[in-house]
C-alpha positions in Angstrom: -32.7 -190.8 82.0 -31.6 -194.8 82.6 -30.7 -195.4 85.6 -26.7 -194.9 86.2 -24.5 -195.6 89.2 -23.3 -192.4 90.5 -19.6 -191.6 91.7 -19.3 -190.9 94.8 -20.4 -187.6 96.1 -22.4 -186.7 92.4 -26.0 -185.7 93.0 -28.3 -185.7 89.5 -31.2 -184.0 90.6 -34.5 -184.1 88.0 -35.3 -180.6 87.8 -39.1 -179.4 87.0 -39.9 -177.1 84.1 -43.5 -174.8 84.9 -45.1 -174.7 81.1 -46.5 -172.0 79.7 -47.7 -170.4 76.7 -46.2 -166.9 77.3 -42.9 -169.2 78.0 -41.6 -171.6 80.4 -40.3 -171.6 83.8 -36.9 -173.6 84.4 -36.5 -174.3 88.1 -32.6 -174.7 88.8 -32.0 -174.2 92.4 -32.7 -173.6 95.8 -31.1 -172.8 98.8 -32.6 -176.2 100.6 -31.8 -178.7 97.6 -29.6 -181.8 98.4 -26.1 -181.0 97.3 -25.9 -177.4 97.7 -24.0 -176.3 99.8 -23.6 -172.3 99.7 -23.9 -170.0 96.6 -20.2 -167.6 96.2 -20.6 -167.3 92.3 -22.7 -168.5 89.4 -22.0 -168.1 85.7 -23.5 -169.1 82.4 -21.1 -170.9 79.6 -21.4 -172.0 76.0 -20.0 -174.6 74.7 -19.4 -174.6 70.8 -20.9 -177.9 68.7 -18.5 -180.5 68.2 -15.9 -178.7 71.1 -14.7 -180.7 73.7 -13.5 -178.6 77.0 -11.0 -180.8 78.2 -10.5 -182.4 81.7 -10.2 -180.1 84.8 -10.8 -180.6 88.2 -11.2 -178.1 91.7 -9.6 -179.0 94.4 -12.4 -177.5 96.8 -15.1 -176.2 94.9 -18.0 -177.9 94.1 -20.2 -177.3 91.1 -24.1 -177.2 90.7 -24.7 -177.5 86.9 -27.7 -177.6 84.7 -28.3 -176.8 81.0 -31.1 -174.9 80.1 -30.1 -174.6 76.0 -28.8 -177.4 74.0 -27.4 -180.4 75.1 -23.6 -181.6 76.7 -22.7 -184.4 77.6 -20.7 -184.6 80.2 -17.9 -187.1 81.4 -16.5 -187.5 85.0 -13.7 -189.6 86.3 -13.1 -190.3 89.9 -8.9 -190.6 90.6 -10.0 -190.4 94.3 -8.0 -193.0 95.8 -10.3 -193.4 99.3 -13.2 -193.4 97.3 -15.7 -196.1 96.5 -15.9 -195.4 92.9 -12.0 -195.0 92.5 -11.1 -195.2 88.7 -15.3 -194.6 87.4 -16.3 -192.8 84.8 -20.2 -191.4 84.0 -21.5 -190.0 81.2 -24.3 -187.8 81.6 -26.1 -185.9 79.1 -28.5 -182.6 80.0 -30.6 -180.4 78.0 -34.2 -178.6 77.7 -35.4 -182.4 77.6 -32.7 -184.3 79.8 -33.6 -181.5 82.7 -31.5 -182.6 85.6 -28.7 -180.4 87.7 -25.9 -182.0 88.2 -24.0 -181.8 91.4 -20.0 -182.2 91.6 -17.9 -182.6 94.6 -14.4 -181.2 94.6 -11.1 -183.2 92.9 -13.8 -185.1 90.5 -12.4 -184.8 87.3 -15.1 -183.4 84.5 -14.7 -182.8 81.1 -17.9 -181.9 78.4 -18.9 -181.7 74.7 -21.4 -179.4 73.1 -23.7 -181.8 71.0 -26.5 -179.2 70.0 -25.8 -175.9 68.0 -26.0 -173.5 70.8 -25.3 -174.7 74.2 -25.9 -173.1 77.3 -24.6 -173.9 81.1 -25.3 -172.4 84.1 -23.0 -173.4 87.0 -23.3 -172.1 90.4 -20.1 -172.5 92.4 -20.0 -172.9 96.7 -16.2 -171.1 96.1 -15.3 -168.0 93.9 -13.3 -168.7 91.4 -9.6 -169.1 91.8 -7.2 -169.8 89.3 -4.7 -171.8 91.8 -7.5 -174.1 92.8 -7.9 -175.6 89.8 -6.1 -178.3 88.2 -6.3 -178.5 84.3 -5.5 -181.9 82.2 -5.3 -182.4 78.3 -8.0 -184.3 76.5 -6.0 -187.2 76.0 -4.9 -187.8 80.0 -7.7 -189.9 80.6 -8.5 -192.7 77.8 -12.1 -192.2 77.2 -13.8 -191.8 73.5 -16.1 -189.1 73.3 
């Protein structure tokens, strides 16, 4: 992966995968890795080709992603007025090949598009979920072409 300026708080954290013929190890977390903070839930998602999940943000959890199937590219947006990278977007793209996890901070706003045929996300979550922590946005609230 290029090198990208971060917003503030992100983590992108190149991830190792153990090959082997029987079938390959995907390391994903640990409890002593930079960014995480404490495990309360972890899910998998997919993400359709061609689908964009549009922009939503928590308001105090923070996300530890990585995407062992397929590829998604994924856009964030910093509206965090004290913060250094105030109005910043990054594009960031994982899969199988682009093996990173990617670490978001609470009220970063994140939106994500399925680019393979079958996508698969794994997120792993300091907070369980909660509907009321979570603020949702239309595609079209931030101007960004995906």
């Amino acid at each position: 992966m290029d090198q990208i300026s971060l917003i503030e708080g992100v983590i992108l954290t190149k991830l190792i995968t153990i090959e082997s013929p029987e079938g390959n190890v995907l390391r994903y977390l640990r409890h002593n890795d930079n960014g995480f903070n404490q495990f309360k839930e972890s899910y998998f998602s997919t993400v359709n080709k061609d689908i964009i999940k549009p922009w939503k943000r928590h308001m105090k959890m923070s996300l530890n992603i990585a995407v062992p199937v397929g590829e998604i590219k994924f856009v964030l947006y910093d509206n965090r007025k004290n913060s250094s990278t105030y109005r910043r977007f990054n594009q960031i793209i994982l899969s199988p090949e682009n093996y990173f996890r990617l670490t978001v901070p609470s009220n970063v706003w994140m939106a994500f598009k399925g680019l393979g045929t079958y996508n698969l996300l794994i997120n792993t979550a300091d907070l369980l979920h909660d509907p009321d922590e979570v603020e949702r946005k239309s595609l079209n609230y931030f101007k960004y072409d995906f």
